[in-house]
C-alpha positions in Angstrom: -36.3 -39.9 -36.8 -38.0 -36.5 -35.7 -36.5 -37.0 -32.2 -33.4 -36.8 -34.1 -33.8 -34.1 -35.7 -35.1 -32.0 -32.6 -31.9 -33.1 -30.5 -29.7 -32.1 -33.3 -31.1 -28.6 -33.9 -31.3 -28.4 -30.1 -27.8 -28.8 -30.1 -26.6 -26.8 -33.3 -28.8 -23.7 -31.1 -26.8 -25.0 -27.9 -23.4 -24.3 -29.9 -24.2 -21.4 -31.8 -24.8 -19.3 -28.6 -22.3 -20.7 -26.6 -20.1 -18.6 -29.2 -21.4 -15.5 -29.5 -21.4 -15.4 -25.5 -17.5 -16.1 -26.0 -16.7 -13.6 -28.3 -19.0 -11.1 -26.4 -17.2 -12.0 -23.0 -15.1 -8.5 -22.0 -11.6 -9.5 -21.9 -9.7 -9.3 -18.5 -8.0 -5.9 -17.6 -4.5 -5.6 -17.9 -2.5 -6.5 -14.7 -3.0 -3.4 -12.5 0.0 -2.3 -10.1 -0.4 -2.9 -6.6 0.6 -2.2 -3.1 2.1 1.6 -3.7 2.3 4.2 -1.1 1.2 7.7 -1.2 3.8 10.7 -3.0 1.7 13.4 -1.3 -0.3 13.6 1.9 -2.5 16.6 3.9 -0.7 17.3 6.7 -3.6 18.3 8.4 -4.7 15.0 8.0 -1.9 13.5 10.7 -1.0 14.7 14.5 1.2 18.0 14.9 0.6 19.2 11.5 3.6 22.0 12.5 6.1 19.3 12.9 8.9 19.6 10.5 8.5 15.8 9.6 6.0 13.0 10.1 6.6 9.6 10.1 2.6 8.1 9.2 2.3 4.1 10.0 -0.7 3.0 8.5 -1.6 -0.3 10.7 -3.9 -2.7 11.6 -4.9 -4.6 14.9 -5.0 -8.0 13.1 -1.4 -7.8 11.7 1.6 -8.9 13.3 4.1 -7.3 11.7 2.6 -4.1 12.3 3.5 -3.5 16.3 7.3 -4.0 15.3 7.5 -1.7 12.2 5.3 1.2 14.8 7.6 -0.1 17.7 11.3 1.1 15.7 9.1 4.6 14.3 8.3 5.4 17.7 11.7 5.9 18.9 11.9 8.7 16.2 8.9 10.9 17.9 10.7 14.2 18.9 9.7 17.8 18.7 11.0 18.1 14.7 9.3 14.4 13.8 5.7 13.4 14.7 5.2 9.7 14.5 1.3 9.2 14.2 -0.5 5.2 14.1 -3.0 5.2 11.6 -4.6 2.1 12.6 -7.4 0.6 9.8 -9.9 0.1 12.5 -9.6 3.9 13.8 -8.8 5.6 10.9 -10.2 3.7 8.3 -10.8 6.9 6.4 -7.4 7.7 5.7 -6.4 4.2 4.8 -9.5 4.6 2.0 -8.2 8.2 1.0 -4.5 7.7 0.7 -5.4 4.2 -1.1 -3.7 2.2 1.4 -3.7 -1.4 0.2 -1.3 -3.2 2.3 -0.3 -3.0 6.2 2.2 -1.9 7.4 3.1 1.0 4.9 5.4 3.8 6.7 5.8 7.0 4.8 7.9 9.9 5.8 6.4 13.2 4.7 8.2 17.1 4.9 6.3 19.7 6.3 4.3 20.0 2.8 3.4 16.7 3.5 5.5 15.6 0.4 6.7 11.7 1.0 10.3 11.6 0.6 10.8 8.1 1.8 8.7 5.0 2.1 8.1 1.2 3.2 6.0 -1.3 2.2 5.9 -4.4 5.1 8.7 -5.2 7.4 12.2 -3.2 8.1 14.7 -2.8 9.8 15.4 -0.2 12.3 18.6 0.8 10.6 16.7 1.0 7.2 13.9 3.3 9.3 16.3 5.5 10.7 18.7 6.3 8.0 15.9 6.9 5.3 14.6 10.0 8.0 17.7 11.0 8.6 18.4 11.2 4.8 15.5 13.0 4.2 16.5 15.6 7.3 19.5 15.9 5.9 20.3 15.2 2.5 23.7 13.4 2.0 23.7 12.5 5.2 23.9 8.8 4.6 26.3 6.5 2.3 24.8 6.2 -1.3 22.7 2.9 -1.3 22.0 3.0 2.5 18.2 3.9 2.0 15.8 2.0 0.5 14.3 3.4 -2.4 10.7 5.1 -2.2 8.1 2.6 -2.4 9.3 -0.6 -2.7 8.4 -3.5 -0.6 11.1 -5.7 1.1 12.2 -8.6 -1.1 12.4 -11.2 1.6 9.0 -9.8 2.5 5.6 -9.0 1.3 3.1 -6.9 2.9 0.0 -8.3 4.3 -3.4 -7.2 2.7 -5.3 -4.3 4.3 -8.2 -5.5 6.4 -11.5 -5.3 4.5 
């Protein structure tokens, strides 16, 4: 009967703590927003700081997608837009300080280095071009021609950054 009695209280003791550890247990955060691309960058940061535009590709070696979307920004290189490859591996820095969190992310900055235009993943070349030459010349393009700022293709979704 004492055996009993231990196992019991044992248990009671067992059961008591499991519930104050659940009520003490932090709840989860709220869901935070993810895969955004920079509003502002340091132009100094980026190849030919003097350019009137940049077009900045943050890449990655181990992702696919990524030689395309640099592939159709590389046709835009001229003397008023610098097209610079930030790839992870080489310039892991600014991926960290420009909180990049998905490859590829494109971002087309002014000569303040304010981003007027951005991808997240996969686009087209048409997409590409007429959001830069929107941006070079407001009003340039029909209404609805550009993607807005920021948002990741529907049909696609942009692969993690390397970590």
């Amino acid at each position: 009967m004492e055996r009993w009695l231990i196992v019991a209280l044992i248990v009671v003791v067992v059961a008591v703590v499991a519930v104050i550890v659940r009520r003490r247990r932090i709840p989860d955060a709220p869901t935070q927003r993810r895969y955004t691309t920079p509003t502002q960058l340091d132009r100094n940061d980026f190849i030919r700081p003097d350019a009137p535009w940049l077009v900045a590709v943050f890449t990655s070696a181990t992702c696919e997608a990524c030689a395309s979307v640099l592939a159709k920004a590389a046709v835009l290189d001229s003397t008023e837009v610098a097209v610079a490859d930030v790839e992870y591996g080489a310039d892991r820095a600014l991926h960290e300080r420009y909180s990049i969190d998905a490859v590829p992310t494109l971002v087309v900055a002014d000569r303040h280095g304010v981003v007027v235009s951005a991808f997240l993943g996969p686009m087209t070349s048409t997409d590409l071009w007429a959001a830069v030459a929107e941006a070079r010349e407001p009003g340039s393009t029909p209404n609805g021609s550009c993607r807005p700022r920021g948002h990741a293709d529907e049909t696609e979704s942009p692969s993690s950054a390397p970590t």
